[in-house]
C-alpha positions in Angstrom: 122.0 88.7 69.7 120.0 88.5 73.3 119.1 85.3 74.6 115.5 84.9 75.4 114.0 86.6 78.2 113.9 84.7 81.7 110.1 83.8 82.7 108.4 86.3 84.5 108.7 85.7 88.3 105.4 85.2 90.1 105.3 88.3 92.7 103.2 88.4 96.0 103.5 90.8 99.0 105.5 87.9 100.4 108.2 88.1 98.1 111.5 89.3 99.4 113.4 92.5 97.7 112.2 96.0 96.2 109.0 93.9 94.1 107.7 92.3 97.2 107.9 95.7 99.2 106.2 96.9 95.9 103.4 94.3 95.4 102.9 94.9 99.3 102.3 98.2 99.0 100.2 98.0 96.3 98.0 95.5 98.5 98.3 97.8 101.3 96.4 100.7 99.6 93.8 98.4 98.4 93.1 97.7 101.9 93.5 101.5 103.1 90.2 101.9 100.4 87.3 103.3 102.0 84.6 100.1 101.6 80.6 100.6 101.1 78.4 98.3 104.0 75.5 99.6 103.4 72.6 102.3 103.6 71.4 105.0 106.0 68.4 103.9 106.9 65.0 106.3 106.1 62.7 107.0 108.7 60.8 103.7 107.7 63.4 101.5 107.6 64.2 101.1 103.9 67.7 101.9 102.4 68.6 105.6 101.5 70.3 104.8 98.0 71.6 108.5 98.3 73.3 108.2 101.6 75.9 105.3 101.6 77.8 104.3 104.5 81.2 103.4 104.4 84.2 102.4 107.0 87.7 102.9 107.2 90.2 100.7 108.9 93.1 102.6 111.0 96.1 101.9 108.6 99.0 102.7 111.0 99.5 99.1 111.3 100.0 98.7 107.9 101.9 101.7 107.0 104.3 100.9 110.0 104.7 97.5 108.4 105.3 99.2 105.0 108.1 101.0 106.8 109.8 98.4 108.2 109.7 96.6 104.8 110.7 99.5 102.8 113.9 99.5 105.5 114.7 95.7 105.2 114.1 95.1 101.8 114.1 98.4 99.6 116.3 101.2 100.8 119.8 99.2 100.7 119.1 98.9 97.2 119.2 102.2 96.7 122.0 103.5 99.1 119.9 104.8 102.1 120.7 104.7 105.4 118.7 104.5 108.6 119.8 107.5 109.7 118.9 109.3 106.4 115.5 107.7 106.0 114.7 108.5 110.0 115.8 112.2 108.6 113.0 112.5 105.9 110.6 110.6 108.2 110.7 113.7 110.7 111.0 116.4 107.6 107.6 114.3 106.9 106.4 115.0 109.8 107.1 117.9 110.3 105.0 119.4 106.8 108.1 119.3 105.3 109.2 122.7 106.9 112.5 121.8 108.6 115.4 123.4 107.7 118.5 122.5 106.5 122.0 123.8 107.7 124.4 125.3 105.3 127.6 124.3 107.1 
């Protein structure tokens, strides 16, 4: 028989390890959400309810923070290297239409 199951472990994007990087990613697209500030105005002034206005934050920041993370903290979990993960980043870039050699 199993022992009982260790507490859950309280998780922020501070934490170190693959569920920080996780948790920080997860607060990182909630920040990458388009946010509502208000109303077009009508030509007299009031609010057009049918005409929202919203603003969007330049995410590089955050997604080059993400990166950096995902480097530290996630991929030697799982076996990748930099030079690997630099690899994909330009297949990325590139629409995913570079080519591989057969040798």
């Amino acid at each position: 028989p199993r022992g009982p199951s260790p507490p859950p472990v309280a998780l922020d994007a501070t934490s170190p390890g693959v569920a920080g990087w996780v948790e920080a990613a997860l607060a990182g697209l909630e920040r990458m959400e388009w946010r509502m500030v208000g109303y077009e105005p009508t030509p007299s002034g009031q609010a057009d309810h049918t005409r929202p206005l919203y603003v969007f934050s330049n995410p590089n920041e955050l997604i080059e923070s993400l990166r950096q993370r995902y480097r530290r903290d996630v991929a030697p979990h799982l076996g990748v290297d930099a030079a690997s993960a630099r690899k994909r980043r330009r297949d990325d870039d590139a629409g995913g239409h570079a080519t591989r050699s057969s040798t």
